[in-house]
C-alpha positions, -999 to 999 in steps of 0.1 A, spaced: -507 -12 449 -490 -12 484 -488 -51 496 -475 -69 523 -485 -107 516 -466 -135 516 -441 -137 490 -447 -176 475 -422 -199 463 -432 -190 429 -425 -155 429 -395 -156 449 -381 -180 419 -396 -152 394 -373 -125 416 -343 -142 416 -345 -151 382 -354 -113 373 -327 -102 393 -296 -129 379 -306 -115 344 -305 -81 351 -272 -85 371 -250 -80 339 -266 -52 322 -263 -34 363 -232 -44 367 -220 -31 332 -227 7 339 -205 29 345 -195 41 382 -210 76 373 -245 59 358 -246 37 392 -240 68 413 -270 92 393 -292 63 399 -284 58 438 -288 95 439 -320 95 428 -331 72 449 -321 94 482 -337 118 462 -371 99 455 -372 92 491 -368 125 504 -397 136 485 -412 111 503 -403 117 537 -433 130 554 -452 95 543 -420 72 552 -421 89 590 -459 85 592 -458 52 581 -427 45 603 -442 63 637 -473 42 636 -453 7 632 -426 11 654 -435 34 682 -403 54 673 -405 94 679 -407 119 648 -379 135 654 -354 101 655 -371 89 626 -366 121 606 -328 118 612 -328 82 604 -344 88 566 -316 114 563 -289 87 573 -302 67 547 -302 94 519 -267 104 527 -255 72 524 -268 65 494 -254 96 482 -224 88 498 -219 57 480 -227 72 449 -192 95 460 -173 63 463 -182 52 428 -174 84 411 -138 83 432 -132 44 416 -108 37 441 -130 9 451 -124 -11 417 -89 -13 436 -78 -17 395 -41 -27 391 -18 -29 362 14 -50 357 25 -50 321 44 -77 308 81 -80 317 107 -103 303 132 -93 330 111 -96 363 132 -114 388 109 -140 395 113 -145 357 93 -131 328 62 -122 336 29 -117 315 5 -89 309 -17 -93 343 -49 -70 349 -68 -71 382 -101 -51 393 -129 -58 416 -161 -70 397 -200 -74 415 -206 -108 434 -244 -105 413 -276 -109 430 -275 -106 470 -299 -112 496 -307 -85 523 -320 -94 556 -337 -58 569 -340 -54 604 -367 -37 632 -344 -14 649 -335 14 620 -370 12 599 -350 33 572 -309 32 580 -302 -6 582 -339 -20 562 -353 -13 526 -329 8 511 -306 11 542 -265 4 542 -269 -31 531 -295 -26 499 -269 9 492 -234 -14 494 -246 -42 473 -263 -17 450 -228 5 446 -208 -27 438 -231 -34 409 -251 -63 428 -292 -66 427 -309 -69 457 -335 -90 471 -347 -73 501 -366 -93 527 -386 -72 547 -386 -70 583 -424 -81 597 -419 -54 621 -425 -28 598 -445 -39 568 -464 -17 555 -434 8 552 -405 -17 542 -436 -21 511 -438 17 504 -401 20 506 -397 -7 485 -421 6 454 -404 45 460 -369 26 452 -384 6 423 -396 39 407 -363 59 414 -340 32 395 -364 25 372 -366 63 357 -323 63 363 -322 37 334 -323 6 360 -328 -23 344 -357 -41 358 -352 -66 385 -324 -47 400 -343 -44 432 -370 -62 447 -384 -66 484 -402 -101 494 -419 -113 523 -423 -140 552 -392 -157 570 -405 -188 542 -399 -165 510 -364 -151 526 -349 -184 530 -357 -197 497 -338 -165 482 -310 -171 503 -312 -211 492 -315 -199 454 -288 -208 430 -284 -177 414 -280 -152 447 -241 -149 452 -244 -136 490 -266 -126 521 -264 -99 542 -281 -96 578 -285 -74 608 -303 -85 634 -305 -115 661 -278 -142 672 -300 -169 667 -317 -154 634 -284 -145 618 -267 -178 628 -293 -197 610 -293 -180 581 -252 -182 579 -258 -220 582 -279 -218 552 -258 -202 531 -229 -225 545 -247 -253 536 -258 -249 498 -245 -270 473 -221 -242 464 -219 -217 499 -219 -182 494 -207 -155 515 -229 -143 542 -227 -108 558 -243 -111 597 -246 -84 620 -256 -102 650 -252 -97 688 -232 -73 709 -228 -59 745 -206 -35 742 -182 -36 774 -172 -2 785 -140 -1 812 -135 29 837 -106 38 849 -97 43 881 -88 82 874 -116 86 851 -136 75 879 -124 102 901 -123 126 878 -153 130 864 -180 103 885 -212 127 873 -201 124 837 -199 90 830 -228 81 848 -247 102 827 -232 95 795 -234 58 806 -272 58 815 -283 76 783 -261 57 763 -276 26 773 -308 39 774 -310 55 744 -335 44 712 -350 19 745 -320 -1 748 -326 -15 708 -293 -1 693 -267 -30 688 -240 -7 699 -254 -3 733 -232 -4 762 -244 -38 779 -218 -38 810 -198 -15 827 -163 -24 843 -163 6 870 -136 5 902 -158 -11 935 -132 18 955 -151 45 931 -185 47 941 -199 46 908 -225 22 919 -242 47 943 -242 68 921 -258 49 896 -284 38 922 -290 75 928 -291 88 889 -325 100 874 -335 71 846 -355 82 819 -392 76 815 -405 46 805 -415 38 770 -423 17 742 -401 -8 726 -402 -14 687 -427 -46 688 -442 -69 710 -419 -98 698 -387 -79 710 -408 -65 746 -413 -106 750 -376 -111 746 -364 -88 768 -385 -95 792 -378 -128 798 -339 -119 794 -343 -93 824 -360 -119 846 -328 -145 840 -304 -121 846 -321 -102 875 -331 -141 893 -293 -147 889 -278 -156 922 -247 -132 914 -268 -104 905 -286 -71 926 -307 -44 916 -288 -9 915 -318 10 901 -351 10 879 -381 27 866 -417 19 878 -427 -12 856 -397 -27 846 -408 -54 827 -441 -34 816 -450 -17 782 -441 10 781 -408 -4 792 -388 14 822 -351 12 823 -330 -15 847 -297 -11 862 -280 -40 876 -249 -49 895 -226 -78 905 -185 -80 912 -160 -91 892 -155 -124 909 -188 -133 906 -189 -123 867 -157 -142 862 -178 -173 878 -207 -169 855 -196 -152 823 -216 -171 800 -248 -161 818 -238 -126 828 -221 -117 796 -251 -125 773 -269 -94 756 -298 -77 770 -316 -63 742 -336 -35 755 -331 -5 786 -313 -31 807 -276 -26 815 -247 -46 840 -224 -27 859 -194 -51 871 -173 -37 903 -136 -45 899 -106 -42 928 -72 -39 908 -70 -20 875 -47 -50 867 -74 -73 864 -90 -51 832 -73 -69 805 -78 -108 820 -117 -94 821 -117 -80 787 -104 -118 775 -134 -130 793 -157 -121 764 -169 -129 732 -161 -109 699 -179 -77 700 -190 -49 676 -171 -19 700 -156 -17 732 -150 15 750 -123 27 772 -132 55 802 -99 66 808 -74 97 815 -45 102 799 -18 97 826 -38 60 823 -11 31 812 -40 11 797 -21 -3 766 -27 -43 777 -59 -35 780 -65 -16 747 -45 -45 729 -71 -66 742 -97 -50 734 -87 -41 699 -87 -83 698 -118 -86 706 -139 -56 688 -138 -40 659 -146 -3 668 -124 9 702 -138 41 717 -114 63 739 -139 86 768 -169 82 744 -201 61 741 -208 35 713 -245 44 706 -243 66 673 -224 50 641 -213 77 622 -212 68 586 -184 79 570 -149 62 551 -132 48 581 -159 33 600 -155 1 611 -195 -16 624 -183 -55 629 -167 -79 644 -152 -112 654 -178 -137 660 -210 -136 674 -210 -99 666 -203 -107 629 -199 -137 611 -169 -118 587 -148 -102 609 -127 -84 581 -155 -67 564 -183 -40 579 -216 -28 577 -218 7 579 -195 31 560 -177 29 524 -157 -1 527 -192 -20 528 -190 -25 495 -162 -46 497 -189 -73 507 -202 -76 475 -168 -75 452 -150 -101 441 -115 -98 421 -109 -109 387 -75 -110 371 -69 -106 329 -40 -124 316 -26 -115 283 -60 -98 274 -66 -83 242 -79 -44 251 -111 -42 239 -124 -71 262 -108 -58 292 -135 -41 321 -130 1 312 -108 2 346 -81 -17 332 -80 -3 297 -45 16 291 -62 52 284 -80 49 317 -113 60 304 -128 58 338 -100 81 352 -101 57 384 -69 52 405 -49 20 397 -18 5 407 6 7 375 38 -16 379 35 -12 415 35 26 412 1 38 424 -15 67 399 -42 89 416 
């Protein structure tokens, strides 16, 4: 039976402990075995889809139609996923035979391949009710790299992250799952104590600076600290040319204002502040453009935030109204559009530069092109940054900056929409991310939850199947340096 209570202290223990023994036996299957039983997952839940996007629609306030691509973002990564175990490239296995005449002198048989961290803590959050909660990126990376999850729901969607949760249970479960590979608890209380638990190896987190940086402290702060994956805050600068600007004013004012606008302002990726060229006009413009209707956001916790956010940033002394919607600080929510110069943003970064989570966007009106990469400096890590440019542009500085300070650069597009795909990059340097090297969405999220292990002098039958000398697994592996696909 569907529930949403409280998960106690006492069950969460039960969980854990469920999960840490059945870490082994998951971890032990094959890549192909792992991959059948993510697959039928995606395929459990497809079956499902008309009750996931009822459920969904009445909790969140999010249209059919978003939500129905959403659950098929979800299935395809887990399908996906299921791709990069079949591949094995991400066992990253590597031979070096023993070698009496290695110039460093004689070396010894050494063996090396990525193994699962173990049990793992996810952190679902409100904004993608199926890509990024229950069986989202998060629970499909740790899943992949042989890790059980413990899945802390998201109290913005309960009754579906519940559902969810018992469709996935069922799906591994008839793949040959051993129980306790998955599990989904309840209440900010029952989520901690998972991620304080001695046998959970890492966390993993989208949502909130000050959510996600309390959690990383926890983690930090165990007796033995643990790896913690946070997704946290973003605003997403997008710089505009001076010959962009002139070239095509209509399009990126449209692109800009449904960018921004777009899900209600609630996609981390959205494009907080705009660097446009004051000579441009870009700011008429955008006090002239048509702003989409108002509507609702996700829940009344994140309407109360925003709304208090808007009213500091739009009481700010440095700060004018370009444009807005009827009510808004109202629910339904109407889109803002805001303005200021560069001098003044230079003077107030900190309280300028802060994200806006919801339709709320900054536009910042610069003088001198030069001054792009000294502004770009200005901020904090971010998840993208986007350049608006033409291609007789010399904006190398400020690319190089940029590239410093976010881990996805977009070139004449708009950072809403994270494809999900090998080379994706969704992260950061800090407070976008609290692991700057690693990602959330795409393949090389499993990386998160792998850990390498090197065999000296093993005897073959206990080394893992990827390092065995047939190559049972047909994986690729680097053999004496030589890489064998």
């Amino acid at each position: 039976m569907t529930t949403t209570a409280e998960t106690t202290q006492a069950d969460v223990d039960r969980i854990v402990g469920t999960a840490a023994a059945a870490a082994p036996a998951w971890g032990a299957l094959t890549p192909a075995a792992r991959a059948e039983a993510l697959g039928a997952v995606a395929d459990a839940l497809d079956a499902a889809g008309p009750e996931l996007v009822g459920l969904a629609a009445e909790e969140t306030h999010l249209p059919e139609a978003r939500l129905k691509g959403e659950l098929f973002r979800t299935t395809f990564q887990l399908r996906l996923f299921g791709e990069v175990l079949t591949e094995g490239s991400y066992l990253d296995a590597r031979i070096d035979h023993a070698d009496a005449d290695w110039p460093m002198g004689a070396r010894p048989d050494l063996r090396r391949v990525n193994e699962p961290l173990g049990p793992v803590v996810v952190f679902a959050a409100s904004n993608f009710p199926f890509a990024f909660s229950v069986a989202g990126g998060d629970t499909a990376s740790a899943l992949a790299a042989g890790c059980p999850v413990i899945l802390k729901a998201h109290p913005g969607h309960p009754r579906l992250s519940a559902r969810t949760g018992e469709i996935v249970v069922e799906a591994l479960r008839g793949a040959g799952a051993p129980d306790g590979v998955f599990a989904v608890v309840f209440g900010q209380d029952a989520g901690t104590a998972a991620l304080e638990h001695p046998a959970v190896r890492a966390g993993a987190f989208t949502g909130s600076i000050g959510g996600g940086r309390a959690l990383f402290d926890i983690a930090s702060a165990r007796p033995e600290p643990i790896p913690f994956y946070g997704e946290m805050g973003s605003v997403n600068p997008t710089f505009v040319t001076p010959a962009a600007a002139a070239a095509r004013p209509d399009e990126i004012v449209t692109g800009f204002v449904g960018s921004f606008t777009m899900g209600v302002g609630q996609f981390c990726t959205k494009p907080g502040l705009l660097f446009v060229p004051a000579a441009a006009g870009l700011a008429d413009r955008l006090a002239a453009a048509s702003l989409p209707a108002a509507a609702p956001m996700l829940n009344d916790r994140l309407h109360g935030g925003y709304v208090e956010r808007l009213a500091e940033l739009r009481d700010h002394a440095a700060v004018r109204v370009l444009a807005e919607g009827a009510d808004p600080a109202g629910s339904p929510t109407s889109p803002t559009v805001l303005a200021t110069t560069a001098e003044q943003f230079r003077g107030a970064v900190d309280e300028l530069a802060a994200e806006c989570f919801g339709p709320t966007a900054l536009v910042i009106e610069y003088d001198d092109a030069a001054e792009l990469p000294a502004l770009a400096e200005l901020l904090e890590g971010q998840l993208t940054a986007t350049v608006q440019g033409s291609e007789d542009d010399d904006v190398a500085d400020l690319v190089d900056a940029l590239a410093g300070k976010a881990g996805r650069v977009l070139w004449n597009g708009w950072p809403t929409g994270v494809s999900v795909t090998h080379a994706q990059q969704h992260g950061g340097p800090y407070p976008a991310t609290t692991a700057p090297g690693t990602t959330s969405v795409g393949t090389a999220a499993i990386s998160r939850f792998l850990r390498p292990v090197a065999y000296q002098d093993m005897p073959e039958r206990f080394l893992p199947a990827a390092l065995r000398e047939n190559n049972p697994l047909g994986v690729p592996r680097r053999v004496d340096g030589v890489l064998e696909v």
